[in-house]
C-alpha positions as CSV (number, residue, x, y, z in Angstrom):
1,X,87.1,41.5,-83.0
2,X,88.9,39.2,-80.7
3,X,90.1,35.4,-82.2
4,X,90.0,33.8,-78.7
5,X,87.3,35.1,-76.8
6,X,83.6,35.5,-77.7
7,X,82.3,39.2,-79.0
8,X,79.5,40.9,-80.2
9,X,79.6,43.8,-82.1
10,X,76.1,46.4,-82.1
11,X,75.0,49.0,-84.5
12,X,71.6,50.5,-84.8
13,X,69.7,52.4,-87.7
14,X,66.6,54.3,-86.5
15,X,64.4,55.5,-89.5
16,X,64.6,59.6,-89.5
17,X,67.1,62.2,-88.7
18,X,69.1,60.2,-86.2
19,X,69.9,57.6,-88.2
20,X,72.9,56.4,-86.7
21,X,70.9,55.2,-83.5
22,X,73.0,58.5,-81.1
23,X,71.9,58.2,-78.0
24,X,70.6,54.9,-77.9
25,X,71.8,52.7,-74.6
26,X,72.8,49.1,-75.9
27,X,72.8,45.8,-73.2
28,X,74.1,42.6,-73.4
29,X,73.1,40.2,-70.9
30,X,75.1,36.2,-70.5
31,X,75.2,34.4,-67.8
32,X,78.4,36.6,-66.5
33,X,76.1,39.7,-66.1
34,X,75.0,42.6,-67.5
35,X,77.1,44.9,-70.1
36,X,76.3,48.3,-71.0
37,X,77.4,50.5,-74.1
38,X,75.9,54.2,-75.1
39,X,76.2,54.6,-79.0
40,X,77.6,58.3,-79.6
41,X,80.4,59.5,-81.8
42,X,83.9,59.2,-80.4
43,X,87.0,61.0,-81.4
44,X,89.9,58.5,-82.6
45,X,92.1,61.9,-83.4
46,X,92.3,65.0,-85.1
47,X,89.6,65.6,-88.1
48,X,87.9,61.9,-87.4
49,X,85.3,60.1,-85.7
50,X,84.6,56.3,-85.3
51,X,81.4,54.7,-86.3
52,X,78.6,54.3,-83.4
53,X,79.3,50.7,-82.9
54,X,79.0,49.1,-79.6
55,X,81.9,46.6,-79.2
56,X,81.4,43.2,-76.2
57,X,84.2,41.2,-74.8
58,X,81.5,38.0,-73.6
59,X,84.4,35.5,-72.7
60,X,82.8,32.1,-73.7
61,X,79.8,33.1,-74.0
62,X,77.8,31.4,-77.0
63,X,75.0,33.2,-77.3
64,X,74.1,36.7,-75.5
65,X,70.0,38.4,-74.7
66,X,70.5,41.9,-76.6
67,X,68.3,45.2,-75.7
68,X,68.1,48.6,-76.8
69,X,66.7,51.2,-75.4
70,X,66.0,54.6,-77.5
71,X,66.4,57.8,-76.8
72,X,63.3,58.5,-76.9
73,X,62.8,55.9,-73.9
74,X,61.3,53.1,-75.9
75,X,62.7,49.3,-74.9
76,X,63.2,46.9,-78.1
77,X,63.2,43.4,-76.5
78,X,66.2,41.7,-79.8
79,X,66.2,39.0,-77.9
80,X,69.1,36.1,-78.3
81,X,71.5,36.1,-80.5
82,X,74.5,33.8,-81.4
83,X,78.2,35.7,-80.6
84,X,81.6,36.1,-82.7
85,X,79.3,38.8,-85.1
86,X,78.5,42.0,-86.4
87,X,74.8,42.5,-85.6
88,X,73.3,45.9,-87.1
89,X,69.4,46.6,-85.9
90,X,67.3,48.1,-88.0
91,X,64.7,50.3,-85.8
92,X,61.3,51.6,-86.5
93,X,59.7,49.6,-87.8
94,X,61.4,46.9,-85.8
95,X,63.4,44.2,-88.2
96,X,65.3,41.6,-87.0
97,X,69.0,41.7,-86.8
98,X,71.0,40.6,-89.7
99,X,74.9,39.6,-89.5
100,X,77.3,41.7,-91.7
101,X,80.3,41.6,-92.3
């Protein structure tokens, strides 16, 4: 996370075998416009992986519209949430996002 800008940082957790929320398109909407992130596993190096987590520069953004859509095609309106946190989304059934960290 950034100190001087405004973030947001995304993870999902679908019930079943794809836990981890793979495949799952994350958008973050201010009034600068539209930001996309796919969640999928990344290599940071030889014998590791980093954690599905969609990371957001939003500048001064204060609060930011957030929208997932599955991979199964499904849309899950979030809705608005404040900035400068870690948001994880629990999917199926839907609950509300909760700050960690």
């Amino acid at each position: 996370p950034c100190p001087d800008g405004s973030w947001l940082q995304v993870t999902v957790n679908l019930a079943g075998r794809n836990s981890d929320g793979l495949g799952t398109l994350v958008e973050v909407e201010t009034p600068d416009g539209v930001q996309r992130r796919l969640l999928g596993v990344g290599s940071t190096g030889l014998h590791s992986a980093r954690e599905p987590t969609a990371h957001f520069g939003l500048g001064s953004a204060e609060s930011a519209e957030v929208r997932l859509i599955l991979p199964n095609g499904d849309v899950v309106e979030v809705g608005s949430q404040d900035v400068r946190r870690r948001l994880r989304i629990d999917v199926w059934p839907y609950v509300p996002p909760m700050s960690i960290g």
